[in-house]
Structures are given as C-alpha cells and as structure tokens.
N, C-alpha and C positions, 0 to 999 in steps of 0.2 A: 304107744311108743311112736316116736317119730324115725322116721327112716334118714338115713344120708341120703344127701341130692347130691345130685350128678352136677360136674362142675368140670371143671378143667386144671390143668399143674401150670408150672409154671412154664411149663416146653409146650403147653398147648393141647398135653394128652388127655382125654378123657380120663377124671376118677370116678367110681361109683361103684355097684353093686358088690367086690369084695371083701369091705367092711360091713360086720353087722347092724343091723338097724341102730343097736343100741348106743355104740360108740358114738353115734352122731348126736347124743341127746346130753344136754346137760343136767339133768337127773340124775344119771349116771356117775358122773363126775362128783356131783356134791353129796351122792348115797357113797360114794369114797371117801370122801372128806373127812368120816367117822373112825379113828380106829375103833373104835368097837365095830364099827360096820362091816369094816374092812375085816377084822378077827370073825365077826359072827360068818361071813359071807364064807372065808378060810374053811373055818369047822364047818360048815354046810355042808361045802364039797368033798369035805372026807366021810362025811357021815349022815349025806343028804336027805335028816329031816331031826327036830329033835323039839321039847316041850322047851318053853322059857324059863323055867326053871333049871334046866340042864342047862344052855345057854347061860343065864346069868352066872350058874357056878363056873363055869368054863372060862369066862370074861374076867371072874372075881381071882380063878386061878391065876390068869395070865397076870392080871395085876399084879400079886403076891410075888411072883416072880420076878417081874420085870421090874420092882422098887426094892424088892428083898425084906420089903413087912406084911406083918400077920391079917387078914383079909376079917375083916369080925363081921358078924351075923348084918348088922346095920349098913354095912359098905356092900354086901350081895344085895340086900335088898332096896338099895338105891338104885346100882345095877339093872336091876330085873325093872324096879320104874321106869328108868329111861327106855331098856327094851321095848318094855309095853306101851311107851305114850311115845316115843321119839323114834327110837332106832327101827323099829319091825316096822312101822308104817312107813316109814320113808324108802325102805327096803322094796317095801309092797308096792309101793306106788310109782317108784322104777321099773318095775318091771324082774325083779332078780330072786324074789323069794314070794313064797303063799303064805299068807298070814290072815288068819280071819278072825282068830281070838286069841286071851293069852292061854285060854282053857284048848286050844287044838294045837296040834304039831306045826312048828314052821320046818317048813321044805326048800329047800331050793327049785328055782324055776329049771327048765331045761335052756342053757347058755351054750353059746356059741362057744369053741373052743379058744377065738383070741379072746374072748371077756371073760373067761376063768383064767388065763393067763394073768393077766392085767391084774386079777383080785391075785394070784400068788402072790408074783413080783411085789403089789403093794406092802402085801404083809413080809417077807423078805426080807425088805427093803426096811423094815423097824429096826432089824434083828442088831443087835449089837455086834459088831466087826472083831473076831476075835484073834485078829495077826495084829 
C-alpha cells in the first residue's frame, strides 16, 4: 500500500497523517469502480468472511432485486466467475479483503473506519431514492 504524502492546502497548512494510507492509493478507487465490489465489500462488513459461493448468491440476489427478474442457475455462475478471476483479486490486491482461493473463505481486511465509511456511502448511494 502506498501511504499519503504530506503536502500542503491551499492556506499553506500542512495535510497528512489523518488520512489512511489507503485513501491515497488509486487501487482503491478502481477496487470501487465494481459494483459488485462495492456490494461484496458491504456484505463483508456485516458478516466479515464468507465462501464464494455464498458471495456469488448474495450478488445474484441483489441483482434479482434490483431488475425485478428471476436470477437462473447460469447468471450465479457467471457471478461467482467474475468473483474468482476479476472481483476477489482486485479486492486482494488493494489491500481491503484476504483471498487466497475460491476453495477458502474471503474475509475482510482490518480498515480504517473512514474506508468502511466510503464502502457504505458507495453502496447507499445505488439505492433507489424512494420520496
């Protein structure tokens, strides 16, 4: 992980050290760019660690919901592909979750409290607006 460097605002003031290292990485940023990322990262935090298979059905649910059609056996297991070759590696390789097979549990890393903020908010922020 790369840290934030110390720099200066625009009054002059020193910024640095009370941002997490993380923030200042753009790994970060593009392991966001996923919703799925974003959803998987969500369900970590409330239930920090779970197999890929649990994962892909969770992801497969949100879909079903979020289009309001029927999720078929073929569309979870497309899901659970991308998990295993796209989503979990990029995750890992951020810095934000433990991933070493699709055969062992992914976990959540231990985050700072503004970068589990950041993953709420993101996912929130999907949610459809209902006023």
């Amino acid at each position: 992980m790369k840290g934030a460097k110390e720099g200066s605002n625009q009054t002059g003031q020193s910024i640095s050290g009370d941002l997490p290292p993380i923030l200042a990485d753009d790994e970060f940023y593009q392991a966001l760019a996923s919703k799925h990322r974003r959803r998987v990262l969500h369900y970590l935090s409330e239930v920090e660690r779970a197999t890929v298979e649990e994962l892909a059905t969770v992801l497969s649910g949100w879909e079903a919901t979020e289009t309001g059609t029927m999720q078929l056996p073929a569309d979870r297991e497309q899901i659970q592909l991308a998990l295993v070759h796209n989503h979990l590696p990029r995750l890992a390789d951020a810095g934000l979750i433990v991933y070493e097979s699709h055969t062992a549990p992914v976990q959540l890393e231990s985050l700072h409290p503004r970068v589990m903020e950041i993953i709420r908010q993101s996912v929130e922020a999907e949610q459809p607006d209902d006023s």
